[in-house]
MDAnalysis code that builds the backbone (N, CA, C; Angstrom):
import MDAnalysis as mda
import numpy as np

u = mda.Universe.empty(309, n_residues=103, atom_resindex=np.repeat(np.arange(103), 3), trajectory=True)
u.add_TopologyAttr("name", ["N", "CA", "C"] * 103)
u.add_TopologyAttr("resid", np.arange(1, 104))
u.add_TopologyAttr("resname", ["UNK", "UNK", "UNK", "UNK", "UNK", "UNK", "UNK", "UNK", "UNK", "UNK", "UNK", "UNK", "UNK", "UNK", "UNK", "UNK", "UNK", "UNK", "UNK", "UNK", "UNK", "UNK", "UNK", "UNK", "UNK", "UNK", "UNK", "UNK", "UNK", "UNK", "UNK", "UNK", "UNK", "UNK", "UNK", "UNK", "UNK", "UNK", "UNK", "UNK", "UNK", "UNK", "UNK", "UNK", "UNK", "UNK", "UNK", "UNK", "UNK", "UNK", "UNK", "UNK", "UNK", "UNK", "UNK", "UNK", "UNK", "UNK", "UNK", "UNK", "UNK", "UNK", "UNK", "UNK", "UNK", "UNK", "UNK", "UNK", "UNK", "UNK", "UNK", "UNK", "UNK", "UNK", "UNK", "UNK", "UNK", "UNK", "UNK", "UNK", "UNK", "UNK", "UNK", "UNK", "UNK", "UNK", "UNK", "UNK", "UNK", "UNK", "UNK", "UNK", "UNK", "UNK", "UNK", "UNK", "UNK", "UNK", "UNK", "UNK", "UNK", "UNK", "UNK"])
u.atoms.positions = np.array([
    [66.838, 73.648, 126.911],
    [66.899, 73.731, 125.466],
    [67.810, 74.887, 125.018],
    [67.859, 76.215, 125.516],
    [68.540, 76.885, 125.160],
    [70.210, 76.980, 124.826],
    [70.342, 76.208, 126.630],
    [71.828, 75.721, 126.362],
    [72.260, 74.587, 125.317],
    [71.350, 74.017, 125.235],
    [72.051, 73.404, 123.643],
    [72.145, 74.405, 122.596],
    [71.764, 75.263, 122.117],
    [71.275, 76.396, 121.295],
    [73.330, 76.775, 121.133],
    [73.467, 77.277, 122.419],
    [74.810, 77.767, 122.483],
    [75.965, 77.016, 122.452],
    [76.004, 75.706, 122.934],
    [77.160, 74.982, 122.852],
    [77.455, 74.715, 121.208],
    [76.667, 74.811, 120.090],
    [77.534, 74.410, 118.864],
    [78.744, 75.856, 118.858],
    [77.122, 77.039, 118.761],
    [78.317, 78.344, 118.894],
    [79.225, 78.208, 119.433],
    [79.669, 77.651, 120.747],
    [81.276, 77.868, 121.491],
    [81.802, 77.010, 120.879],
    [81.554, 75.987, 120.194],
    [82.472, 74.830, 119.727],
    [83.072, 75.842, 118.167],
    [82.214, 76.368, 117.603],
    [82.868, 76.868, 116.226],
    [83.524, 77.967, 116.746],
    [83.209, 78.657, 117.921],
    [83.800, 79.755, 118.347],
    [85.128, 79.563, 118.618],
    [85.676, 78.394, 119.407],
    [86.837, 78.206, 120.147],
    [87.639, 77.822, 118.859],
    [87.101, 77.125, 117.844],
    [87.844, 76.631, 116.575],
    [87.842, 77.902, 115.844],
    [87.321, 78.397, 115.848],
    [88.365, 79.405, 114.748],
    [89.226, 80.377, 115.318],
    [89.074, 80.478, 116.962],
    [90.028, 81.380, 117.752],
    [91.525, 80.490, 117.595],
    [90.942, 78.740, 117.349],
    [92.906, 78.263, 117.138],
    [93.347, 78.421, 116.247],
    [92.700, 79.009, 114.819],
    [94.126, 78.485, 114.010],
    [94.904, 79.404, 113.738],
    [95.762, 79.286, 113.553],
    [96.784, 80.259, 113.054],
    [96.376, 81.658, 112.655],
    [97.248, 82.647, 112.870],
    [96.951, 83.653, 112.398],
    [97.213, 84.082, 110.721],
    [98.560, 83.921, 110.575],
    [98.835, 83.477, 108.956],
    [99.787, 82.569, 108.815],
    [100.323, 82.091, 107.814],
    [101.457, 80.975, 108.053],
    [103.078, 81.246, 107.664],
    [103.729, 81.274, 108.708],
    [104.700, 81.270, 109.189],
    [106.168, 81.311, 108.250],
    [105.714, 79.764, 107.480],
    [106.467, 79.416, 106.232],
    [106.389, 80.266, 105.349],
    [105.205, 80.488, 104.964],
    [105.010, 81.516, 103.752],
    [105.694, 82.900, 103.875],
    [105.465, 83.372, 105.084],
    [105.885, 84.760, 105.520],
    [107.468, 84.874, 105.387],
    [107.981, 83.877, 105.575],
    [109.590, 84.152, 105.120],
    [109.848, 83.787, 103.707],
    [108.864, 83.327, 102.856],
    [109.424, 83.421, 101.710],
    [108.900, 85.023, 101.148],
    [107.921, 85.109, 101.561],
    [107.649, 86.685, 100.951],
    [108.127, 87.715, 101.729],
    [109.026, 87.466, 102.543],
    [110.019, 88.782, 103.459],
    [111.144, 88.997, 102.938],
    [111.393, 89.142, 101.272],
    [113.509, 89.012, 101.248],
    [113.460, 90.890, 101.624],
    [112.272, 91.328, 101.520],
    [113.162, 92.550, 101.019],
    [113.188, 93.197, 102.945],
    [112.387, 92.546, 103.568],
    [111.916, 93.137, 104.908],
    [113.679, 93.101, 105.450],
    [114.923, 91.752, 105.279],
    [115.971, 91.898, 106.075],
    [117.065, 92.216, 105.736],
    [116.663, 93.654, 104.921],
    [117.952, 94.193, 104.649],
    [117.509, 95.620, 105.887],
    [117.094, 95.704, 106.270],
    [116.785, 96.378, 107.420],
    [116.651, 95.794, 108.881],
    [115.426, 94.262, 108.951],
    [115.450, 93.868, 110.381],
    [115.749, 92.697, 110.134],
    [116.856, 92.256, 109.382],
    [117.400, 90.768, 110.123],
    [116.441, 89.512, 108.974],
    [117.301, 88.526, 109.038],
    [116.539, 87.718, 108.546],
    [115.712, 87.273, 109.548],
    [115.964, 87.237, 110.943],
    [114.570, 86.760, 111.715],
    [114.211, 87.967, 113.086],
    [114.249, 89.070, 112.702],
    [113.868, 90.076, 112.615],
    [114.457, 90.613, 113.693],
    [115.809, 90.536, 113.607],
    [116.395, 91.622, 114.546],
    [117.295, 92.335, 113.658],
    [117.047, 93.518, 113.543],
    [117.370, 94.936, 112.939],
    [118.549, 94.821, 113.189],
    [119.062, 95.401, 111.587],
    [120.522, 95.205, 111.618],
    [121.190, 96.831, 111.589],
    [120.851, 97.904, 112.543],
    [120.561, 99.264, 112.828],
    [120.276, 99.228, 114.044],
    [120.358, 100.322, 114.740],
    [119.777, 100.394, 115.558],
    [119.061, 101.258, 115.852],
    [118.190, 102.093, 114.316],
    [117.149, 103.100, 114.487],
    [116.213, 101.847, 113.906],
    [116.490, 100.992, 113.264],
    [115.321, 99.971, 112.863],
    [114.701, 99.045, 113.924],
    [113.163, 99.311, 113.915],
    [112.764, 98.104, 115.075],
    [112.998, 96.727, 115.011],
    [113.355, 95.962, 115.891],
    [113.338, 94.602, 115.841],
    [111.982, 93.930, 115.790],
    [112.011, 93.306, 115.361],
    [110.472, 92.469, 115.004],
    [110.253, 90.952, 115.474],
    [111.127, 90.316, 115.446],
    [110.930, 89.630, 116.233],
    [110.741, 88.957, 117.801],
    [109.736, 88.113, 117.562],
    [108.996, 87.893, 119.027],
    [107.401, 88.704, 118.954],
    [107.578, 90.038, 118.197],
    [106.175, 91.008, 118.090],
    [104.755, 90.140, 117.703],
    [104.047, 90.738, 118.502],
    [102.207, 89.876, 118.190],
    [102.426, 89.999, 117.064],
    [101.229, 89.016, 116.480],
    [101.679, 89.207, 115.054],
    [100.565, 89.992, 114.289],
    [99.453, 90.275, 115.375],
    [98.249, 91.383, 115.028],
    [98.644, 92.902, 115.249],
    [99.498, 92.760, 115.824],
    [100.467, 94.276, 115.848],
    [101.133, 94.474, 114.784],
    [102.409, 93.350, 114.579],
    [102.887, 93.372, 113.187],
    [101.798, 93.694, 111.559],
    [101.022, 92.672, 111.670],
    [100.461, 93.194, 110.699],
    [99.154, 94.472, 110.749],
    [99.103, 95.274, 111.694],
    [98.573, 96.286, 111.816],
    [99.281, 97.355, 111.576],
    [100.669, 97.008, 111.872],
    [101.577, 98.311, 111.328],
    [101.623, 98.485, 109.816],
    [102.067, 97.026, 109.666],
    [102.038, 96.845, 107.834],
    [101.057, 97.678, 107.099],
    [99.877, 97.329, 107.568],
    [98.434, 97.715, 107.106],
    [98.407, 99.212, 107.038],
    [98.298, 99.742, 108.142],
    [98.756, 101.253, 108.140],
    [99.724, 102.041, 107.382],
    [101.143, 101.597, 107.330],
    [102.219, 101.462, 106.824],
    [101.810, 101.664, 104.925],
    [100.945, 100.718, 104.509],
    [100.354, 100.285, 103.016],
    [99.164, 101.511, 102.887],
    [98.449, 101.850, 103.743],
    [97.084, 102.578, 103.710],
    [97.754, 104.000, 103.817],
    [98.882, 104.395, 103.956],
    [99.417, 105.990, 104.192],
    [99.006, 106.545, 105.506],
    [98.316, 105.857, 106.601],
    [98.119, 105.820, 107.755],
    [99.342, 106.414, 108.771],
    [100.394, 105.754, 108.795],
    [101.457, 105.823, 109.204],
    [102.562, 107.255, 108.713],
    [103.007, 107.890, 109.434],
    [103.545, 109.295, 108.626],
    [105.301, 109.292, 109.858],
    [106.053, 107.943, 109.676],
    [107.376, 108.046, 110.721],
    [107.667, 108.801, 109.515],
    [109.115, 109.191, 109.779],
    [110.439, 109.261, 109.077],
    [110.663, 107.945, 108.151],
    [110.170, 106.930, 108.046],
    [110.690, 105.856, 107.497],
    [108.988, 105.164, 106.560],
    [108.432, 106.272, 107.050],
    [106.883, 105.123, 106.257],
    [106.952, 105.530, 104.760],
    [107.352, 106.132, 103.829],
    [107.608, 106.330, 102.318],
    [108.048, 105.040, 102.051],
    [109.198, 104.831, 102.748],
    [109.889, 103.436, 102.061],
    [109.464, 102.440, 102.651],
    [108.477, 102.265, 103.815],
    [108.051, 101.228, 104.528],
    [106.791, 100.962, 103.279],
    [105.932, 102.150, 102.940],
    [104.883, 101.956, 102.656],
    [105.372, 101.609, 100.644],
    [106.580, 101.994, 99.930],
    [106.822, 101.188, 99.008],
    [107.018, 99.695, 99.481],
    [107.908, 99.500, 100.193],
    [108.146, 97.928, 100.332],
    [106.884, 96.928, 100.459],
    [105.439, 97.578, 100.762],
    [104.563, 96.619, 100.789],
    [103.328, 96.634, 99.832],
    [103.548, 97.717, 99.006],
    [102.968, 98.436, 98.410],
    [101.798, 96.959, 97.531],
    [102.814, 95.924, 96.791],
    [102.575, 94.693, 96.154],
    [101.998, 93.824, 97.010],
    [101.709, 94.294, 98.150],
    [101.145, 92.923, 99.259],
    [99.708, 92.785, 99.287],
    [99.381, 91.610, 99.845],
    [97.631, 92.025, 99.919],
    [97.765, 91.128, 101.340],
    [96.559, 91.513, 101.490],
    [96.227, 91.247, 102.983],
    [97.015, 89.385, 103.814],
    [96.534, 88.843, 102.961],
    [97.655, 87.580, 103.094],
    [98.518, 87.626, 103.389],
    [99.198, 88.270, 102.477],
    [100.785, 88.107, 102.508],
    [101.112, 89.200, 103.674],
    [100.844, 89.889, 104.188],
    [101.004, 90.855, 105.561],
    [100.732, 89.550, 106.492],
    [99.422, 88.662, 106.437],
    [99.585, 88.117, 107.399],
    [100.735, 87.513, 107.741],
    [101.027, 86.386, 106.641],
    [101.936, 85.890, 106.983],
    [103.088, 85.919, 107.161],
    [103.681, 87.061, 106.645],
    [105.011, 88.218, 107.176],
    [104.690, 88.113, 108.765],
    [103.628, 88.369, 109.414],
    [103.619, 89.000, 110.650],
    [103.653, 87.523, 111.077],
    [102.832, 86.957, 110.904],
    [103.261, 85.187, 112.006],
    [104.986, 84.881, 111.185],
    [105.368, 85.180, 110.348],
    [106.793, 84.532, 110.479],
    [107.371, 85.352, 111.509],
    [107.922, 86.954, 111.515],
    [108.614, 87.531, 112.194],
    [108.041, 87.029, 114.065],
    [106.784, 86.794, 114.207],
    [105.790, 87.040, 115.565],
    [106.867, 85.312, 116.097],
    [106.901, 84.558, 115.443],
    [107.341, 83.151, 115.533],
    [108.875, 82.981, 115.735],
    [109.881, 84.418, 115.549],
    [111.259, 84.295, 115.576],
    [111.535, 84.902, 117.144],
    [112.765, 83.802, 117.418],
    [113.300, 84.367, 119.278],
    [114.308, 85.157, 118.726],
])
């Protein structure tokens, strides 16, 4: 009896580990201002700017997050942390699965 108890849990468990992290599409429409620095598909057009593409995209948007929260103190987080200043948690996601999704 018990093991029935647990198999619904792994079934909702494994389904919400697939879906997407944020969506992909969206994230490049709300990135114009991200590629005047890393590229329209996120390779830095500098070479003190990180490239972003290919990056997890729970990394990506953990930097963001930090980056927005004053967390972050580079040389570059003033203007990192204006550029996202208007975002909310969404829209970080899906910044980070577009760039996480570019070769």
């Amino acid at each position: 009896m018990r093991k029935l108890l647990f198999l619904p849990l792994f079934f909702f468990t494994a389904i919400a580990h697939a879906q997407p992290f944020g969506d992909a599409k969206l994230g490049k429409i709300k990135s114009p201002s991200c590629v005047f620095c890393h590229g329209q598909t996120g390779e830095a057009v500098k070479p003190n700017y990180p490239n972003l593409n290919g990056q997890n995209a729970q990394y990506l948007y953990q930097a963001m997050l930090e980056y927005q929260q004053g967390k972050r103190t580079t040389a570059m987080a003033q203007m990192m942390s204006a550029q996202l200043r208007a975002l909310n948690e969404q829209d970080l996601k899906d910044i980070a699965a577009f760039y996480a999704n570019q070769q």
